[in-house]
PASEBA-1860 file (N, C-alpha, C; in nm, 3 decimals):
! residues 192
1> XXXXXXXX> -4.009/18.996/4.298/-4.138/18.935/4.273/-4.127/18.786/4.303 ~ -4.230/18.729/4.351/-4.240/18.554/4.408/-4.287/18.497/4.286 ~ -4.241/18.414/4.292/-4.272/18.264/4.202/-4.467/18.237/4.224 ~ -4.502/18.319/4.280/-4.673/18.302/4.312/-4.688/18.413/4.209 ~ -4.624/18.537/4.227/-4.665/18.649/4.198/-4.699/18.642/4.065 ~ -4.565/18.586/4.009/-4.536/18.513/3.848/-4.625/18.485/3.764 ~ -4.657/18.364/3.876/-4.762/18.256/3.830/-4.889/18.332/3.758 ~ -4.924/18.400/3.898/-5.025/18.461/3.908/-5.061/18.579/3.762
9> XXXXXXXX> -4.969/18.649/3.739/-4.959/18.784/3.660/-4.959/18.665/3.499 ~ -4.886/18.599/3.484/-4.875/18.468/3.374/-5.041/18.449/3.314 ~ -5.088/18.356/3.426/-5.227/18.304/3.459/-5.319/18.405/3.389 ~ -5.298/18.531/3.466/-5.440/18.628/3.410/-5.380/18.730/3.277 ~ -5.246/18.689/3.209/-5.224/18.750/3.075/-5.271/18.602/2.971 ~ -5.254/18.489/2.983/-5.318/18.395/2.959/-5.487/18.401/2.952 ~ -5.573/18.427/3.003/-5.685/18.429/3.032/-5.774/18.521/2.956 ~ -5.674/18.635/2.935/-5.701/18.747/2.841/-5.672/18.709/2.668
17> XXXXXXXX> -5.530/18.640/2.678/-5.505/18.638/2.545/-5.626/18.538/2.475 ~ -5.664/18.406/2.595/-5.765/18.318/2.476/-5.858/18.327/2.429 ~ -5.924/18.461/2.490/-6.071/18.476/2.427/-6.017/18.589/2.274 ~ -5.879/18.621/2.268/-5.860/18.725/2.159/-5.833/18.641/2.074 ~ -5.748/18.544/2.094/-5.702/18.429/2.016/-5.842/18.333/1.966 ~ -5.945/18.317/2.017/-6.089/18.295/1.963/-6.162/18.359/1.880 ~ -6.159/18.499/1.900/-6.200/18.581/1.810/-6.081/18.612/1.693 ~ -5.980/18.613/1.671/-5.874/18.620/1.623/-5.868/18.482/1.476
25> XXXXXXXX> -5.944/18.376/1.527/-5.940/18.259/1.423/-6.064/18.249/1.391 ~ -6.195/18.310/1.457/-6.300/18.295/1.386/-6.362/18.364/1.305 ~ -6.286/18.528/1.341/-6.249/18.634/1.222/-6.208/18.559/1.069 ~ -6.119/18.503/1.109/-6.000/18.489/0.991/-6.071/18.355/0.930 ~ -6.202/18.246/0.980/-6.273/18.170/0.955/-6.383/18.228/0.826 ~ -6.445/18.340/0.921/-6.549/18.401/0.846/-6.506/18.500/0.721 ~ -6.405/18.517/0.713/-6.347/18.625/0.601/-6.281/18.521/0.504 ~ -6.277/18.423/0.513/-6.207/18.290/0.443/-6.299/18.265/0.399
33> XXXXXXXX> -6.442/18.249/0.426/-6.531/18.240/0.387/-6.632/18.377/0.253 ~ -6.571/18.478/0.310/-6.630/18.558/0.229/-6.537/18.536/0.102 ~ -6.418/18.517/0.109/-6.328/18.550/-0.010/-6.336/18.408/-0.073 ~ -6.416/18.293/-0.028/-6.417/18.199/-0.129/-6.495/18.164/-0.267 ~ -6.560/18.310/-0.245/-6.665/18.306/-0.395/-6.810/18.232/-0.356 ~ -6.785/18.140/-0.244/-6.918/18.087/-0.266/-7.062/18.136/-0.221 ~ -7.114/18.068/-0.308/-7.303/18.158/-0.324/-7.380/18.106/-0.135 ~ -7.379/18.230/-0.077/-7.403/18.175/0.078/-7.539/18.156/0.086
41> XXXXXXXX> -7.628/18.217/-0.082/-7.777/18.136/-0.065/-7.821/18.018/-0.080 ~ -7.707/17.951/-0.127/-7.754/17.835/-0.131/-7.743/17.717/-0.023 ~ -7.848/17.674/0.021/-7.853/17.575/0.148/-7.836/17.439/0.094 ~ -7.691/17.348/0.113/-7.740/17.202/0.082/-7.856/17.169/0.114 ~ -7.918/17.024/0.029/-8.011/16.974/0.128/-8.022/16.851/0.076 ~ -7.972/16.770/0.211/-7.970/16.567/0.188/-8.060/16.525/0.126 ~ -8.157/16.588/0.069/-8.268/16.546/-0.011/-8.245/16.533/-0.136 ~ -8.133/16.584/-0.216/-8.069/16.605/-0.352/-8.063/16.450/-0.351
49> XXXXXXXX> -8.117/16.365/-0.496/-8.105/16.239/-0.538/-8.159/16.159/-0.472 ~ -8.282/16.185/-0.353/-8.371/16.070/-0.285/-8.511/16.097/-0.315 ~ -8.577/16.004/-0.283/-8.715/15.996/-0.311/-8.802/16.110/-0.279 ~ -8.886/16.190/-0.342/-8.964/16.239/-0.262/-9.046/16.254/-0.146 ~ -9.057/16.298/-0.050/-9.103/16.248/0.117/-9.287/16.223/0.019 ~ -9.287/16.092/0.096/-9.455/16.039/0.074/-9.516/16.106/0.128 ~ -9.552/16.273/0.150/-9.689/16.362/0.202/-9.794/16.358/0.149 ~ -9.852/16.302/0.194/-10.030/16.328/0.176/-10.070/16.425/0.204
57> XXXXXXXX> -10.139/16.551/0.165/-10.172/16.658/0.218/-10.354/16.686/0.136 ~ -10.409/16.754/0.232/-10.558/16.761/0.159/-10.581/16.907/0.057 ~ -10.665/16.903/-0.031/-10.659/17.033/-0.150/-10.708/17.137/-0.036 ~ -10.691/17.267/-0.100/-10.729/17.406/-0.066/-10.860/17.392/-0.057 ~ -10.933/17.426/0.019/-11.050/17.410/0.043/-11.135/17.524/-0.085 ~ -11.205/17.501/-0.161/-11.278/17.625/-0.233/-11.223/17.668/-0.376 ~ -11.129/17.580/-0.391/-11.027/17.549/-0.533/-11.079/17.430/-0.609 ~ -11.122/17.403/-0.707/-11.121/17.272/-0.783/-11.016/17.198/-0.824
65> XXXXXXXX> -10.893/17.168/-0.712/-10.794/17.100/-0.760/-10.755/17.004/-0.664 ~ -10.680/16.906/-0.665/-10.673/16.788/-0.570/-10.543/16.813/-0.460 ~ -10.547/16.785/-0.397/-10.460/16.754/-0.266/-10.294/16.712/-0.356 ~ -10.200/16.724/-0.250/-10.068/16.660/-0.272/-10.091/16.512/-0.228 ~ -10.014/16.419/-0.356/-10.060/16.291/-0.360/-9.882/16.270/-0.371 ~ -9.837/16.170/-0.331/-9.696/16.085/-0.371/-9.729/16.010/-0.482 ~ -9.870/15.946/-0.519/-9.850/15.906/-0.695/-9.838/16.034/-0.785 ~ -9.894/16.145/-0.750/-9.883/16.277/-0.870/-9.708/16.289/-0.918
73> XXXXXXXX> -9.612/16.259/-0.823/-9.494/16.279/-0.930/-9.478/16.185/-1.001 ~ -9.540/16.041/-1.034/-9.475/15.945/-1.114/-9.488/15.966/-1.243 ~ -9.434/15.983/-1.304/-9.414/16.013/-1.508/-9.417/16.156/-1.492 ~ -9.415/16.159/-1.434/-9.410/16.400/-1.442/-9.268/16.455/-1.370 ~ -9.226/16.549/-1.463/-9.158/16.665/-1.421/-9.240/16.718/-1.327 ~ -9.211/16.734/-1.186/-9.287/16.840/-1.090/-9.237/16.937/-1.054 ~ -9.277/17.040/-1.059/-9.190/17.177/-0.915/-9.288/17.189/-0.825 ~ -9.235/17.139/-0.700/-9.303/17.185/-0.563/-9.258/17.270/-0.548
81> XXXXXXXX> -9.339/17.424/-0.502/-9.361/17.553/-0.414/-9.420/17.540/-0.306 ~ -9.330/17.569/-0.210/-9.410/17.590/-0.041/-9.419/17.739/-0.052 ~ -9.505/17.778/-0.024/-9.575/17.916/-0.042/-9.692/17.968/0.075 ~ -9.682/18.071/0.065/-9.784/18.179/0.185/-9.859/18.277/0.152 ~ -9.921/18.301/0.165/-9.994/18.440/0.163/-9.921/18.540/0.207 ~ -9.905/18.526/0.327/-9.843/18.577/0.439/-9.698/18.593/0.370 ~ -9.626/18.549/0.244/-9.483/18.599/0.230/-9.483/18.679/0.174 ~ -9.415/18.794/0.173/-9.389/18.854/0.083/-9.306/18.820/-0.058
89> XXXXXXXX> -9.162/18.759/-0.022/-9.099/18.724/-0.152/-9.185/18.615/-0.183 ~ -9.300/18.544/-0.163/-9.393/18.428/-0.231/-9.451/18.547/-0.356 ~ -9.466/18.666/-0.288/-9.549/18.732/-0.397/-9.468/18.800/-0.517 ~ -9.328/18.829/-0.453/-9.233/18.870/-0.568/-9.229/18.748/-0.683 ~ -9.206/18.646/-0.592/-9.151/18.570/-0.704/-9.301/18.485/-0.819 ~ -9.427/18.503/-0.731/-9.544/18.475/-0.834/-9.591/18.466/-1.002 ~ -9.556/18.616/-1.028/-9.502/18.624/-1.174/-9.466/18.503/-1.260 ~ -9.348/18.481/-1.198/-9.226/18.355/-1.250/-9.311/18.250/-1.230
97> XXXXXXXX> -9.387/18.212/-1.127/-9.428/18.058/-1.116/-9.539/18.048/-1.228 ~ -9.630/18.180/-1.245/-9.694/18.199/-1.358/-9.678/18.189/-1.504 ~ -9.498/18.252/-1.544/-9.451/18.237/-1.672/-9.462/18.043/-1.668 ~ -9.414/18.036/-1.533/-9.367/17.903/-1.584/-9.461/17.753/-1.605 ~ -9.580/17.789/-1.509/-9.729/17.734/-1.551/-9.757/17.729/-1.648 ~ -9.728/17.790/-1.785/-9.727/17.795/-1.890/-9.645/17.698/-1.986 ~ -9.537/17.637/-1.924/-9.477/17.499/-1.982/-9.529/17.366/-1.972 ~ -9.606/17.329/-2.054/-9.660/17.194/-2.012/-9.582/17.040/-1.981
105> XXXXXXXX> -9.423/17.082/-1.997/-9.387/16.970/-2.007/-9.349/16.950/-1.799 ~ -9.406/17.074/-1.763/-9.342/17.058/-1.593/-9.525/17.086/-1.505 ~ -9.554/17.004/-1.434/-9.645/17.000/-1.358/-9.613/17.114/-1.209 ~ -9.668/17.213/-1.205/-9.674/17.283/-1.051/-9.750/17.252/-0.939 ~ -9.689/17.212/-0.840/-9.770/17.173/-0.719/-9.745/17.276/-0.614 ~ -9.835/17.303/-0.560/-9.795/17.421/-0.447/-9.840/17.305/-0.295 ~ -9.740/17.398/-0.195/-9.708/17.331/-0.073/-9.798/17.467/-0.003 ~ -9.925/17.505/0.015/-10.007/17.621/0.110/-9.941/17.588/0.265
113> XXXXXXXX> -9.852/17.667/0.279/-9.760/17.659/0.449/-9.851/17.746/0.541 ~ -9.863/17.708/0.613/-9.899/17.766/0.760/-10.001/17.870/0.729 ~ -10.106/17.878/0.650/-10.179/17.950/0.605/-10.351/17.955/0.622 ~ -10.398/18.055/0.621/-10.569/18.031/0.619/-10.615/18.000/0.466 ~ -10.706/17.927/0.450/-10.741/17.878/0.370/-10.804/18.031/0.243 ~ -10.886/18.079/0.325/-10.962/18.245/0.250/-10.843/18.363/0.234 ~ -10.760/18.320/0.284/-10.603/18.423/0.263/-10.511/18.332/0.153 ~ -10.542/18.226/0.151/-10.479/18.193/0.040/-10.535/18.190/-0.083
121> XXXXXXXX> -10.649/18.193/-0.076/-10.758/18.163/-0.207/-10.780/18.321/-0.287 ~ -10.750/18.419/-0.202/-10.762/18.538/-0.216/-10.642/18.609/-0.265 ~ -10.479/18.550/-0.215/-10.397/18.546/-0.318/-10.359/18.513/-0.441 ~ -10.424/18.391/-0.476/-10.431/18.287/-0.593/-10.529/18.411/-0.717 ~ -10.694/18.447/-0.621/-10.705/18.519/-0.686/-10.706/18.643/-0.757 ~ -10.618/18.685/-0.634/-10.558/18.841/-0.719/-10.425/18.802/-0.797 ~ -10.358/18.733/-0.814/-10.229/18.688/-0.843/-10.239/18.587/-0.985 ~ -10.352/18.501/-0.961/-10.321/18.380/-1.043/-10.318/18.224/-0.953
129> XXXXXXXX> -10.348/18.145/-1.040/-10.310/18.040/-0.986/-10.263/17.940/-1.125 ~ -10.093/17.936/-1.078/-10.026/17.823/-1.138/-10.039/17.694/-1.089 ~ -10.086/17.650/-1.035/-10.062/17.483/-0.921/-10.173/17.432/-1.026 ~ -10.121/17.323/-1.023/-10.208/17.185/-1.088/-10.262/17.155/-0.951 ~ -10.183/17.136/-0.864/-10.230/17.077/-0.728/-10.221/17.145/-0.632 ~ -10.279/17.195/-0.486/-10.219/17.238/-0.345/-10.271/17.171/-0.293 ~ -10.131/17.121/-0.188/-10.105/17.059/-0.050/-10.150/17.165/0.032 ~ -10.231/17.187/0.141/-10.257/17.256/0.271/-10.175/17.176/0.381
137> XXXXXXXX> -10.060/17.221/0.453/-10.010/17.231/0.531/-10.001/17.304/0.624 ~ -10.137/17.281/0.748/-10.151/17.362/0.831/-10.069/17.347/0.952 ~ -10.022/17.228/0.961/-9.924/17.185/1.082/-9.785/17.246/1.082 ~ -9.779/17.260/0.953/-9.638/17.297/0.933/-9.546/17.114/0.912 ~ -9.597/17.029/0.971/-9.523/16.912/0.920/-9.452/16.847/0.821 ~ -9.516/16.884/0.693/-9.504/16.830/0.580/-9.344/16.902/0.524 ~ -9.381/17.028/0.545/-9.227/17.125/0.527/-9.120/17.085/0.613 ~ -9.135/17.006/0.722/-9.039/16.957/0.797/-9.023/16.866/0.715
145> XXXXXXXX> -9.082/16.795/0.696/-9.042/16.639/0.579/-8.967/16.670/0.493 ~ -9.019/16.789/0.418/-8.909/16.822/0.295/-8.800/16.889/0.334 ~ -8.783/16.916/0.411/-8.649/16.958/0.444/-8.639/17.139/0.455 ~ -8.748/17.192/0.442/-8.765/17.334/0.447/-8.718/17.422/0.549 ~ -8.646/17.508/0.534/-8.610/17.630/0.598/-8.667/17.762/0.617 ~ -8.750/17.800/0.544/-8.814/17.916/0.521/-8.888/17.909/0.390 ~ -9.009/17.976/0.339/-9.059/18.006/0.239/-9.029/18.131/0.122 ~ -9.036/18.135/0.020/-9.059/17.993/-0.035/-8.908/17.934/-0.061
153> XXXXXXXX> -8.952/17.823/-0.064/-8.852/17.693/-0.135/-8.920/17.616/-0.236 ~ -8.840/17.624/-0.317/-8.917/17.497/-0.458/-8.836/17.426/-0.532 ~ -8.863/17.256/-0.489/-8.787/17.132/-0.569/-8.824/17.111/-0.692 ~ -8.789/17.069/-0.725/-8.752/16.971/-0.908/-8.741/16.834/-0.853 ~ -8.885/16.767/-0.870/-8.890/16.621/-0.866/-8.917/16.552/-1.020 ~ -8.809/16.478/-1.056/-8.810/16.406/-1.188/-8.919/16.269/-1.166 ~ -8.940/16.259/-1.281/-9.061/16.173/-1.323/-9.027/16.023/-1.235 ~ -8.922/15.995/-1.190/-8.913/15.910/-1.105/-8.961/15.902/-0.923
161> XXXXXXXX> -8.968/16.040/-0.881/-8.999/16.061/-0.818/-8.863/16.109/-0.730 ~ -8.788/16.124/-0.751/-8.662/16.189/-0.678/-8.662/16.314/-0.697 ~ -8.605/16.400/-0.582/-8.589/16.533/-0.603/-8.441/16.588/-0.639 ~ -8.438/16.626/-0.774/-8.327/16.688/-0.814/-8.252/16.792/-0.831 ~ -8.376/16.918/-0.781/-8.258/17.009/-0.755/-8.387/17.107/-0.593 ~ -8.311/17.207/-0.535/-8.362/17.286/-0.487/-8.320/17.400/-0.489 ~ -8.455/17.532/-0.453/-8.405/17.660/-0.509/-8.420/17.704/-0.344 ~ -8.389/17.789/-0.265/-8.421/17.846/-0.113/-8.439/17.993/-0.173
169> XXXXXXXX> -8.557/18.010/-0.103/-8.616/18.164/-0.135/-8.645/18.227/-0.284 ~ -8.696/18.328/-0.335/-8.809/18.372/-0.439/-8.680/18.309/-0.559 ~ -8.784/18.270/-0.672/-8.716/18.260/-0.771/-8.658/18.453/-0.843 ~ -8.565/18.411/-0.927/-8.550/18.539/-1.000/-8.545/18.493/-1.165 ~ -8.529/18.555/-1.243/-8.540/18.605/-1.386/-8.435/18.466/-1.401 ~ -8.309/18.518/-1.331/-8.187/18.471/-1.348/-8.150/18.308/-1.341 ~ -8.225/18.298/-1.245/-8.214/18.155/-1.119/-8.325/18.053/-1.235 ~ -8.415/18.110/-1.278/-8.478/18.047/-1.325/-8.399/17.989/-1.489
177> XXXXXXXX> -8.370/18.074/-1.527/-8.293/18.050/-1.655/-8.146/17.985/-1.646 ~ -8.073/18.003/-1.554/-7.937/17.994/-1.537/-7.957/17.835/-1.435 ~ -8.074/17.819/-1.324/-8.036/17.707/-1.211/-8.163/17.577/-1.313 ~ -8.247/17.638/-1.240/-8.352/17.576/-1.282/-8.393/17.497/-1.447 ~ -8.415/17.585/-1.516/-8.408/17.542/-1.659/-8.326/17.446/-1.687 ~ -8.199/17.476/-1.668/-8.090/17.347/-1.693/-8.110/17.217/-1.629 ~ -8.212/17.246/-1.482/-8.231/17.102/-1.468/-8.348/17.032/-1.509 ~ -8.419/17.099/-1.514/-8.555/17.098/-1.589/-8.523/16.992/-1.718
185> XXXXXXXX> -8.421/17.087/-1.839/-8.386/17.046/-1.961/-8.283/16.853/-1.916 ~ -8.230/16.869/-1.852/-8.117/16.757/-1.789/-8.262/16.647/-1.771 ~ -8.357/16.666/-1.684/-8.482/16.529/-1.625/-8.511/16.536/-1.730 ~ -8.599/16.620/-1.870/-8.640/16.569/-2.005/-8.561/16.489/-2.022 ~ -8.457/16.472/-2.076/-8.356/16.424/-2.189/-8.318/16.279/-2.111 ~ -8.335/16.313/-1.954/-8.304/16.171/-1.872/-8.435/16.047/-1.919 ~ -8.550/16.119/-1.935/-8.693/16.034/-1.967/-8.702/16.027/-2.063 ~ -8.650/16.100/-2.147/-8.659/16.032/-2.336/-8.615/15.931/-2.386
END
């Protein structure tokens, strides 16, 4: 055999091995990942400990309640909900935003995403309506501001106006008592 031949036979066992050797470490990446315990629903988001994005947004048309204002979080516990008609887990998790409309010490603002105005009004009223306030976000813009990934998502903005925690996708029984509540209870005790 020639010193070409070599080369050659070398070259294309090389060529083969690096795409195995790629899959071989990104295997062993993603399974490192499963075995580290961590919760893969939860999405950082650089928004943890900064101001709330200043959105102006106009009320639901046919609702008696006001628009999303950037003065409405000052002295209030808020939870923003970006919400749809159109979601389904918006409607699983409804219930919950309802129990929790019921705490006066936390103001609900809903974020109406990408929605018709008579499809949302028509959810609210077969469902309920918890919101002190809805933002109509027909552009979809405003959810870019906050940092949104999908619906629903809902922040915890403390009476300062910073957002302190976020939940990605429907609340549960659990999340609410175990994530939420605790921060809820943490912004009281910070404003007392």
């Amino acid at each position: 055999m020639s010193t070409v031949e070599g080369y050659s036979q070398k070259r294309r066992v090389l060529i083969l091995l690096v795409p195995l050797f790629a899959f071989l470490t990104l295997s062993a990446v993603f399974f490192l990942q499963l075995l580290s315990g961590r919760d893969t629903s939860v999405v950082p988001s650089a928004l943890i400990g900064q101001a709330a994005p200043q959105t102006e947004l106009p009320p639901l048309e046919g609702l008696a309640l006001p628009g999303l204002r950037p003065a409405d979080f000052s002295g209030n516990i808020s939870l923003v909900n970006v919400w749809g008609s159109w979601c389904v887990p918006c409607r699983q998790e409804h219930p919950l935003l309802m129990e929790l409309a019921k705490d006066e010490r936390v103001r609900l603002i809903g974020i109406n995403y990408k929605d018709q105005p008579e499809n949302a009004r028509r959810f609210l009223g077969e469902l309920g309506n918890p919101f002190d306030a809805i933002g109509v976000d027909q552009s979809g813009r405003a959810a870019i501001e906050w940092g949104v990934y999908g619906v629903p998502e809902t922040f915890l903005v403390s009476p300062d106006g910073k957002i302190r925690y976020k939940h990605v996708g429907p609340f549960t029984p659990e999340s609410i008592s175990n994530e939420l509540m605790p921060e809820i209870e943490k912004a009281l005790a910070e404003t007392s």
